[in-house]
C-alpha positions in Angstrom: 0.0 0.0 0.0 2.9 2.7 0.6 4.5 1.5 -2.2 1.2 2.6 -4.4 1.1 6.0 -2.4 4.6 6.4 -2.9 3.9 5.9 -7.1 0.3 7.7 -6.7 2.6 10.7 -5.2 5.1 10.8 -8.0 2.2 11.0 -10.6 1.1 13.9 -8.6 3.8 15.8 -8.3 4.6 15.1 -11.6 1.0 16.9 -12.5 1.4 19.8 -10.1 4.9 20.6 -12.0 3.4 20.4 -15.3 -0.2 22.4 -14.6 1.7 25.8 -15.7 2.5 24.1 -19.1 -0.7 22.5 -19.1 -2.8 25.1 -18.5 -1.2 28.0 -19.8 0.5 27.4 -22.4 4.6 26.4 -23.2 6.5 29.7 -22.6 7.5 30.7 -26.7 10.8 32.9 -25.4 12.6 28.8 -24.2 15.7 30.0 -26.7 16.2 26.0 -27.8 12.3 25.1 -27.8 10.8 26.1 -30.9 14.0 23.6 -32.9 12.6 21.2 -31.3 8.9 21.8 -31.9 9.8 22.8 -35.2 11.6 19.0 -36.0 8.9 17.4 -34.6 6.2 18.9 -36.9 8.6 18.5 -39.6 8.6 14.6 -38.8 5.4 14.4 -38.3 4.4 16.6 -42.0 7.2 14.0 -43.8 5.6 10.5 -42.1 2.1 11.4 -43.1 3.4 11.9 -46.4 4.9 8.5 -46.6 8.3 8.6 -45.7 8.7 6.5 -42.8 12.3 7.4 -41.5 12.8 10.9 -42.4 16.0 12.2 -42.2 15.5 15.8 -43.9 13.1 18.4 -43.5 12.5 21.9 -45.0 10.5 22.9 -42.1 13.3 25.2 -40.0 14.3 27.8 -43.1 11.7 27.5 -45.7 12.8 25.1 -48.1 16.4 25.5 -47.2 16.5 22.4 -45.6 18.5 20.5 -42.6 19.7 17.4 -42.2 18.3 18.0 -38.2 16.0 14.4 -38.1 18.9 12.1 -39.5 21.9 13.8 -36.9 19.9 15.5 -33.5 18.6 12.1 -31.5 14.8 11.9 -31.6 13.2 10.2 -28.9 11.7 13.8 -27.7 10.3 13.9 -31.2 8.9 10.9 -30.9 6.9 12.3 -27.7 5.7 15.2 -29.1 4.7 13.6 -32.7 2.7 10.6 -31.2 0.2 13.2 -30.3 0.7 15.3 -33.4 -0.4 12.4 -35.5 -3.4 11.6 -33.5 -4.8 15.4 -34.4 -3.5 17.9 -31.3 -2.6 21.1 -32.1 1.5 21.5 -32.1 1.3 23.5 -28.7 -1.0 21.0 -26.6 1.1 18.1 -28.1 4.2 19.7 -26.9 2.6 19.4 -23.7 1.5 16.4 -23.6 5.1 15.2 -24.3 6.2 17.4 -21.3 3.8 15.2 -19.4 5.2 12.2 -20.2 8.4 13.1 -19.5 7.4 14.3 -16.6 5.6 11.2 -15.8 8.3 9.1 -16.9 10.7 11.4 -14.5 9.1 10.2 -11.8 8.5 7.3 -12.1 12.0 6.2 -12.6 12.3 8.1 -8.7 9.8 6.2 -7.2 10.7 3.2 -8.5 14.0 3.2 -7.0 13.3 4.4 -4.3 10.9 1.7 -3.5 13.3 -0.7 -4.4 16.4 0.6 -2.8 15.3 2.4 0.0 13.7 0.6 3.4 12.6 3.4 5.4 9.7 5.7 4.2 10.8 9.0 5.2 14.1 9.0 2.7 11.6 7.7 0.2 9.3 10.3 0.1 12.1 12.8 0.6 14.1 11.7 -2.5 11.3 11.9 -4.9 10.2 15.3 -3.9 13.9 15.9 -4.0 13.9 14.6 -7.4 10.6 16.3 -8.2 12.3 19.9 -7.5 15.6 19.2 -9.2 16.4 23.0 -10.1 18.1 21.9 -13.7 15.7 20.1 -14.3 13.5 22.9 -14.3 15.4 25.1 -15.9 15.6 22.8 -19.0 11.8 22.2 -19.1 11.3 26.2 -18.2 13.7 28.5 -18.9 15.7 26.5 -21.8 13.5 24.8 -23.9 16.7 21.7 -23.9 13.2 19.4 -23.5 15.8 16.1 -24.9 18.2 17.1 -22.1 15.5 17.0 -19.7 14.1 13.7 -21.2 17.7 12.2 -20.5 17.9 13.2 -17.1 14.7 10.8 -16.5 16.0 8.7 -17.8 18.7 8.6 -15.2 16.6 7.2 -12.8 15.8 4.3 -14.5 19.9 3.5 -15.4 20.5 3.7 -11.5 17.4 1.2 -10.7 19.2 -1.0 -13.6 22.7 -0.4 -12.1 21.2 -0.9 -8.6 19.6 -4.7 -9.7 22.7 -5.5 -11.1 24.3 -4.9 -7.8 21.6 -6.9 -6.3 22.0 -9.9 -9.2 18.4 -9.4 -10.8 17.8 -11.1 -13.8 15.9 -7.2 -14.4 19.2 -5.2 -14.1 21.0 -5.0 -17.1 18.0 -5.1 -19.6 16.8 -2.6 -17.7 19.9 -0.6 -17.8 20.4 -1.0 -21.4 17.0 0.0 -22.0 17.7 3.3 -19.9 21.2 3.6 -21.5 19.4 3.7 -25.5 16.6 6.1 -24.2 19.7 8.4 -23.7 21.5 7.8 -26.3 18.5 8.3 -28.1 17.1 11.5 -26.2 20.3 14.1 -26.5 24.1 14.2 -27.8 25.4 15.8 -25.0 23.7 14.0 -22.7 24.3 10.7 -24.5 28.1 11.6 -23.8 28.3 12.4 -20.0 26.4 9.3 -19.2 28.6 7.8 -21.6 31.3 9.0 -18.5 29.1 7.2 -15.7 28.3 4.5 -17.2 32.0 3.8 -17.5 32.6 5.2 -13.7 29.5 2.6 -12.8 31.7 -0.3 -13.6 34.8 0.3 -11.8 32.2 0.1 -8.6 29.8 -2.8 -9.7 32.1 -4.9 -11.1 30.0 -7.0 -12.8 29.8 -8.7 -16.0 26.4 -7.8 -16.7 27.1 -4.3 -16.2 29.3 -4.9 -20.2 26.0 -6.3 -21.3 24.0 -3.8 -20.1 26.2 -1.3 -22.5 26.1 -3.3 -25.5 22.6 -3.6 -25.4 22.1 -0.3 -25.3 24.7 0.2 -28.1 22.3 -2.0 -30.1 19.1 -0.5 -29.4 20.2 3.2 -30.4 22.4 1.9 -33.2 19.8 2.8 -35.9 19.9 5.9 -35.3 23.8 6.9 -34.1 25.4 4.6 -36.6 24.1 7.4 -39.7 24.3 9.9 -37.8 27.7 9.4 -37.0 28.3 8.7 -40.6 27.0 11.5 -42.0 28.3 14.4 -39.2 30.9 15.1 -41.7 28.6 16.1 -44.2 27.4 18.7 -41.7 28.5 21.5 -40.4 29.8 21.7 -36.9 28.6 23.8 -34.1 28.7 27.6 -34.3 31.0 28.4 -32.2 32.3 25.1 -32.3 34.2 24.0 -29.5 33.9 24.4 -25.6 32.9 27.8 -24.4 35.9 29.0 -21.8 33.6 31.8 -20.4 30.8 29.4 -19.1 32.8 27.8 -16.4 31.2 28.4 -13.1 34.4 30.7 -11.6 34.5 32.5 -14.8 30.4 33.5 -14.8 30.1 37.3 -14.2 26.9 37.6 -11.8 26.1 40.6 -12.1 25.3 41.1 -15.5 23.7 37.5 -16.0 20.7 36.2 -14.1 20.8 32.7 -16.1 24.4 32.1 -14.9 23.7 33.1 -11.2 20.9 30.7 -11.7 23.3 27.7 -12.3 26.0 28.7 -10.4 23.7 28.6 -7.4 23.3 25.2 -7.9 26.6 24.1 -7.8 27.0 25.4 -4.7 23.5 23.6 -3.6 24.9 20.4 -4.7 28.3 20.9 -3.1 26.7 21.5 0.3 24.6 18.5 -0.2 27.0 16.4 -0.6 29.1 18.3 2.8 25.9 17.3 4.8 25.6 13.3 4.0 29.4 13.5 4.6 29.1 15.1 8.1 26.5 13.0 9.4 26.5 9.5 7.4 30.3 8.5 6.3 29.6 4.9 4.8 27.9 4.3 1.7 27.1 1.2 -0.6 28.3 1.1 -4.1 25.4 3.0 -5.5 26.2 5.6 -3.6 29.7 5.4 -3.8 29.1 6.0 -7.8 26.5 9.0 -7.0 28.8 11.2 -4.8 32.2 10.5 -7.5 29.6 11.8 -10.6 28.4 14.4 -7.8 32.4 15.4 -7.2 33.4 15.3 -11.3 30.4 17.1 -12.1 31.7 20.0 -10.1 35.3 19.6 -10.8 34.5 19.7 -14.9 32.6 22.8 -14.6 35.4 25.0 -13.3 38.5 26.1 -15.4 41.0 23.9 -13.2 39.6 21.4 -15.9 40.2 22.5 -19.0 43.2 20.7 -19.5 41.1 17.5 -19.3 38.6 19.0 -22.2 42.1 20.0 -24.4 43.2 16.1 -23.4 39.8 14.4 -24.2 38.5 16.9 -27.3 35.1 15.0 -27.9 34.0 16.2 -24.6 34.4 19.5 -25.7 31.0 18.8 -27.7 29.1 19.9 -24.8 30.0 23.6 -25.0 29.0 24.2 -21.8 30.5 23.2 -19.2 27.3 23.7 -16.5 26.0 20.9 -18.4 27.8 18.7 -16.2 25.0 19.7 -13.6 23.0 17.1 -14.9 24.7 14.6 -13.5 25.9 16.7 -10.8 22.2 16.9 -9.5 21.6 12.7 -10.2 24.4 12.0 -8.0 23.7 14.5 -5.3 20.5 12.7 -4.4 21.8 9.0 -4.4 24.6 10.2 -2.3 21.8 11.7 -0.1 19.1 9.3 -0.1 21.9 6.2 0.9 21.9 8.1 4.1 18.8 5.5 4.6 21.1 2.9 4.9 23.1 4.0 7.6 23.1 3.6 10.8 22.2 6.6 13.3 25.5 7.8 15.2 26.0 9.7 17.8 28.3 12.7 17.9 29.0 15.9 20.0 29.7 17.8 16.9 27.1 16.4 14.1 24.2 18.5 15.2 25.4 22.2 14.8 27.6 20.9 11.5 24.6 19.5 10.1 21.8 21.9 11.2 24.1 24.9 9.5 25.1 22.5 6.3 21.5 21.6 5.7 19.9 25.1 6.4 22.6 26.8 3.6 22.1 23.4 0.9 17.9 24.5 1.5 19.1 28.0 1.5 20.5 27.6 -2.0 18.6 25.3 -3.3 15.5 27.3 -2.5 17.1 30.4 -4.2 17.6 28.2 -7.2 14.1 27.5 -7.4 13.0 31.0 -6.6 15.2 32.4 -9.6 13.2 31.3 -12.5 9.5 32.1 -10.7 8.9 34.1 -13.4 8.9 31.8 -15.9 5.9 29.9 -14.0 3.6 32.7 -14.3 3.6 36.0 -16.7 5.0 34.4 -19.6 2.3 32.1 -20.6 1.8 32.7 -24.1 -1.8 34.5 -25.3 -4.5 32.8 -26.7 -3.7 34.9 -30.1 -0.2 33.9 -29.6 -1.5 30.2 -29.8 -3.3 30.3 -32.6 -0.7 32.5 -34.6 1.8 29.6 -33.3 -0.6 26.9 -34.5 -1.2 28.8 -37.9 2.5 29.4 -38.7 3.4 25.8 -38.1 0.6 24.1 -40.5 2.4 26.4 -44.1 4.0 24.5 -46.2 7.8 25.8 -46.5 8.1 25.3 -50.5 4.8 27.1 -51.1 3.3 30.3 -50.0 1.1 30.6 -47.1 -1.0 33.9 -46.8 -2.9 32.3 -43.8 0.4 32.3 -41.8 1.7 35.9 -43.2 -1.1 37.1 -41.8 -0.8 35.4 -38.7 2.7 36.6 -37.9 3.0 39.2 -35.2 4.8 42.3 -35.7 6.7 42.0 -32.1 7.1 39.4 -29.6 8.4 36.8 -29.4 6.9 35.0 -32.5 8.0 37.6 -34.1 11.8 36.9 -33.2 11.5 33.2 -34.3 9.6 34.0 -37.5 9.8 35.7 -40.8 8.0 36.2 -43.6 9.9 36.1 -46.9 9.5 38.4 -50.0 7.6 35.1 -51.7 5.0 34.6 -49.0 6.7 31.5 -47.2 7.3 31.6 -44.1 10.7 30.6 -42.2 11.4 29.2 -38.9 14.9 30.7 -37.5 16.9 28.2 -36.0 20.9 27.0 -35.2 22.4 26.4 -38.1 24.4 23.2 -36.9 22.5 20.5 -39.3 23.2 22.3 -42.5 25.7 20.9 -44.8 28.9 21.1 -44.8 29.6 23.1 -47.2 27.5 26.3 -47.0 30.0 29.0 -45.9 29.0 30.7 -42.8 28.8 34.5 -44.6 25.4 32.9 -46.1 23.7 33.0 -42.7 22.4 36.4 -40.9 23.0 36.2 -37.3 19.6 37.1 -35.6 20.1 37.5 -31.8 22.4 35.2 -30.2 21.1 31.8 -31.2 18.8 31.9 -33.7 20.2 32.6 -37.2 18.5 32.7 -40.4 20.2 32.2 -44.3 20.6 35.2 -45.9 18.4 34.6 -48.4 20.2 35.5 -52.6 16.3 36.3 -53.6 12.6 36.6 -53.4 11.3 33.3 -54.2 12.3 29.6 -53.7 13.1 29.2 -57.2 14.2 31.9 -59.4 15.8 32.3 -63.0 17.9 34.4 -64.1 16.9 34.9 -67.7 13.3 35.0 -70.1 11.1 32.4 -69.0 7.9 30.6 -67.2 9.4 28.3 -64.2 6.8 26.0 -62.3 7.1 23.5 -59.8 5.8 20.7 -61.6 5.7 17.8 -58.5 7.0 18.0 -55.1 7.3 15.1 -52.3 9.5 14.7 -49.4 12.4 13.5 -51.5 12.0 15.2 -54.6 11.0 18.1 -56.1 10.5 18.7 -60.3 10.5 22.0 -61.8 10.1 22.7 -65.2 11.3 25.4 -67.3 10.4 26.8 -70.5 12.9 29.5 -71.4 13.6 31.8 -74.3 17.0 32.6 -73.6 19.5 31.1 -71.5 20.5 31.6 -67.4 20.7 30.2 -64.2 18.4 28.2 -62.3 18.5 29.0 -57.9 17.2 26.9 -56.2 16.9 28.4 -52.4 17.6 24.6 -50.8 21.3 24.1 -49.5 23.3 21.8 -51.6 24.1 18.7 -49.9 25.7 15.0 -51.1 22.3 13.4 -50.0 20.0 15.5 -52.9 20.9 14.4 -56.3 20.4 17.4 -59.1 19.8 16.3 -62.2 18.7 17.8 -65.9 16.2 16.7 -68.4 16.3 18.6 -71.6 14.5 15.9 -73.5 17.1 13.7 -73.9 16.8 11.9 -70.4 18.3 12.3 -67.0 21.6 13.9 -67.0 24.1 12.2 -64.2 23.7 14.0 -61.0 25.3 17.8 -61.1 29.4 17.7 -59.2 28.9 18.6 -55.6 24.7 18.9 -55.8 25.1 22.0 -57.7 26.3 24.2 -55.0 27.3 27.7 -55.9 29.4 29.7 -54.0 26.8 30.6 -51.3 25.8 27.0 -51.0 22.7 27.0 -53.0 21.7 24.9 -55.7 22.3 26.6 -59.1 22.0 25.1 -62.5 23.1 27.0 -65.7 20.5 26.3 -68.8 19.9 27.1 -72.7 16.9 28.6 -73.8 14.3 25.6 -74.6 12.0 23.4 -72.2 13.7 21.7 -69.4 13.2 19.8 -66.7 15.3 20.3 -63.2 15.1 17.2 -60.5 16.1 17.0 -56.8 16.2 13.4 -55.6 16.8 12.6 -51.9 19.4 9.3 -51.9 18.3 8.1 -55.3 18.5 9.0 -58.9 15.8 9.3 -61.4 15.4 7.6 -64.4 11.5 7.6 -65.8 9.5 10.3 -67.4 8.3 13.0 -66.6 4.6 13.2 -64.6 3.0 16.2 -65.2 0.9 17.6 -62.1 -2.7 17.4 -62.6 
């Protein structure tokens, strides 16, 4: 029966959390939240038009395309499209993947804690513990990193894994791998830092299955990272690319940045947490052991005495930011805390004042941590308006254009910051510009505040040709596109979709297919540009495959 009001308590306060979300609306101004609504319409617009594993969308810039579903994991996707394709609106099935993850959050708390922990006090107080995790927060509030979040409950469920296989449960290592492919598949950097614990988790469990655990894992996310990893040369790397030296915790300048005090606080919560359990409860079981040594690193790797370990080890400089690492930081704090339960009470002359002050400035902290980001619970709910503009912008099609959505578009706000509308009538969804390829030289994108950039578009429509002429788009799918051409002189053909080794440009001036263009056709500015004569032609873009039939006219 406690067990049930222990899970019937996690469901709860997994509820309360989300009822700002729920009721009010997702806050538009999360800086990396509209990507990831925006890939998960995309997904959604290219399955309902049969292709079952996207791996492309046009959806972020207006036709310009990314290669965003085949690189960025998408488990979160997969949350918020479920509901997409059973009719919500994009904003209450963002939502209800926020529930989910929420539910799924705690219930990976509860669970272990029911299994690992005897006495019901440290239960309850590790999943509302759990429940209040200040980063976590921040990543479903104030971030919009919803994958990172999803990985971090996921976390819960690798420790109940790690702790059966420290109990020799025939449930341990599935259930770790399981937990271990949900990460993989939920977040890069993520995906990375557990990497790190994982690794950590067997020099303490020293089991065999722990090996299995990893390779199944390995396996279950291998449809996914196995492309991806093959085609992250094809795509440009992070801009900046490379660790960020000014977001180390010492480095943070407080007084001009309310998000950095905001996770610098937290640090210092965590370290003081981790002083407490010492002061009063010294021993500690192998769980615990491996929560307070990712507790410890977490906090060593986010201050600059560690860089030398990022210029050693350069693919950890993938994360960027180094408060990342608070992630784990927070994980490990509470299982170093909770396996105070299995200690034995001690007495000592000095614990009580040591522990009353530790605890009080750990709440004190923590509590500030919380109390930072208040405002995002309440006076940035988006408007009604706002949520129909949202839902308006998001149903255009990028090729075409969309009046409906022009007219939707606020003029400020913070729609108006992740939208534009472009001299043709389409409308473009600003975003990072870390999935397009490779070769598109970073003077063709215009830097719009600090992380949102958009191309700089060459011209006023999606095609355009340079000389006398009538240019349609004849037929259009997720992995093609045919435009014909009947011109009276000659020119160039610009296409306002990035070049990329995956789309195959090819030419039909009546003689058949031509062999695909050298390099997809990419001009200068990484755009697709075809020179032609005067006459009727046909231009094709093929997405991993050549063509070779006739030509369909559209009806």
């Amino acid at each position: 029966m406690r067990c049930r009001g222990l899970m019937g308590a996690a469901v709860a306060l997994a509820l309360l959390i989300w009822l700002p979300l729920g009721l009010a609306g997702v806050p538009l101004d999360t800086p990396d939240g509209f990507l990831h609504l925006g890939w998960a319409v995309g997904w959604v617009k290219q399955l309902q038009q049969g292709w079952l594993w996207p791996t492309w969308s046009d959806l972020p810039w207006a036709g310009a395309g990314s290669s965003a579903l085949l690189i960025y994991p998408p488990l979160f996707r997969w949350f918020v499209g479920l509901p997409l394709l059973l009719g919500l609106p994009p904003d209450d099935a963002l939502a209800t993947g926020l529930l989910l993850l929420l539910l799924l959050h705690n219930g990976g708390v509860a669970a272990l804690a029911i299994h690992w922990l005897q006495k019901s006090r440290w239960r309850w107080a590790l999943l509302i513990a759990a429940s209040l995790n200040p980063y976590l927060l921040v990543n479903i509030y104030v971030r919009g990193a919803w994958p990172e979040a999803l990985a971090q409950a996921l976390l819960w469920w690798l420790a109940l894994g790690f702790l059966g296989l420290q109990h020799r449960r025939p449930w341990g290592w599935p259930l770790a791998g399981l937990a271990l492919a949900g990460i993989a598949l939920s977040n890069w950097n993520a995906a990375l830092l557990t990497g790190v614990a994982w690794g950590l988790a067997g020099l303490l469990l020293r089991r065999k299955t722990w090996l299995w655990s990893g390779t199944l894992g390995a396996g279950l996310a291998m449809p996914f990272w196995l492309p991806a990893l093959q085609a992250l040369p094809s795509v440009r790397p992070p801009i900046p690319a490379g660790l960020l030296p000014g977001e180390f915790f010492a480095d943070i300048d407080l007084g001009y940045r309310s998000f950095a005090a905001l996770l610098w606080i937290q640090a210092v919560a965590i370290a003081l947490l981790l002083l407490w359990r010492w002061l009063g409860w010294r021993g500690a079981s192998p769980l615990a052991r491996w929560g307070a040594l990712l507790a410890v690193l977490s906090l060593l790797m986010s201050l600059s005495i560690s860089a030398p370990i990022y210029h050693w080890l350069p693919a950890l400089q993938r994360i960027q930011f180094p408060w990342r690492w608070l992630s784990l930081g927070w994980f490990g704090a509470l299982l170093w805390l909770a396996s105070a339960s299995e200690q034995p009470q001690r007495t000592n002359r000095t614990r009580p004042a040591a522990l009353a002050v530790t605890g009080l400035a750990a709440a004190g902290c923590w509590f500030d941590g919380l109390w930072r980001f208040r405002s995002n619970l309440w006076g940035h709910a988006p408007s009604t308006s706002e949520r129909m503009a949202l839902r308006s912008l998001l149903r255009c099609d990028p090729l075409t254009p969309c009046p409906a959505g022009v007219a939707a578009l606020p003029k400020e706000g913070e729609l108006a910051k992740r939208f534009v509308a472009l001299p043709d009538g389409r409308i473009a969804l600003s975003g990072v510009p870390d999935y397009s390829p490779a070769g598109v030289p970073e003077a063709s994108w215009n830097k719009r505040l600090a992380i949102f950039w958009l191309p700089t578009w060459p011209q006023n429509h999606w095609a355009e040709w340079s000389g006398e002429g009538r240019l349609r788009l004849l037929e259009r799918s997720p992995r093609s596109r045919v435009l014909e051409l009947n011109a009276t002189s000659s020119g160039r053909l610009r296409i306002m979709q990035w070049a990329t080794p995956g789309w195959r440009v090819q030419v039909n001036q009546g003689q058949g297919w031509s062999d695909p263009l050298p390099a997809g056709g990419r001009d200068s500015e990484g755009w697709i540009s075809v020179d032609l004569p005067a006459g009727r032609s046909h231009v094709a873009l093929s997405y991993g495959q050549l063509r070779s039939g006739p030509v369909r006219s559209r009806p």
